[in-house]
Steps between C-alpha positions, in 0.01 A plus 500: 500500500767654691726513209208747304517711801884550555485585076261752570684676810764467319373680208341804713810560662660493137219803448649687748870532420706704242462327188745251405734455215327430183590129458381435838205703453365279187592150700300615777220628235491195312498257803228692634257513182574109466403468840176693512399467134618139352674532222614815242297534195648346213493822300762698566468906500573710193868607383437825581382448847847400642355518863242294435702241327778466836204473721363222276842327457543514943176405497545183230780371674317325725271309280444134606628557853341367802319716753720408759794537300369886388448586833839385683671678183336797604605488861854416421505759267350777751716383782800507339408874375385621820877404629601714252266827675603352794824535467501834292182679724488305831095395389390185391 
């Protein structure tokens, strides 16, 4: 599916940049787990694990969305950030 593939370039490139902001950071997290794993667990990390717990709410977003859907989120969502590098660091 060329639609898998673009996600996936998209996603190594993603790799090789200076991390984003941290909003960004957690949509693109989220979208990705939904898209390679299904669907978040429905138990949610502990109070005291604060990382955890953002990961799992980026992550349980997503729930209930269709693989298509996930995956041209995710390249929206990369293309409009590498603009951003683009723009700041002349690499996309």
């Amino acid at each position: 599916a060329p639609l898998e593939e673009r996600f996936a370039v998209a996603a190594a490139n993603a790799r090789a940049l200076p991390p984003p902001g941290r909003v960004k950071l957690l949509e693109l997290y989220g979208l990705y787990k939904q898209s390679r794993e299904g669907d978040a667990p429905q138990k949610r990390p502990g109070i005291t694990n604060m990382r955890g717990r953002a990961k799992h709410d980026a992550w349980a977003r997503y729930v209930d969305w269709a693989p298509e859907e996930r995956l041209f989120s995710g390249e929206r969502i990369w293309f409009s950030f590498g603009r951003e590098y683009y723009d700041r660091y002349g690499i996309v």
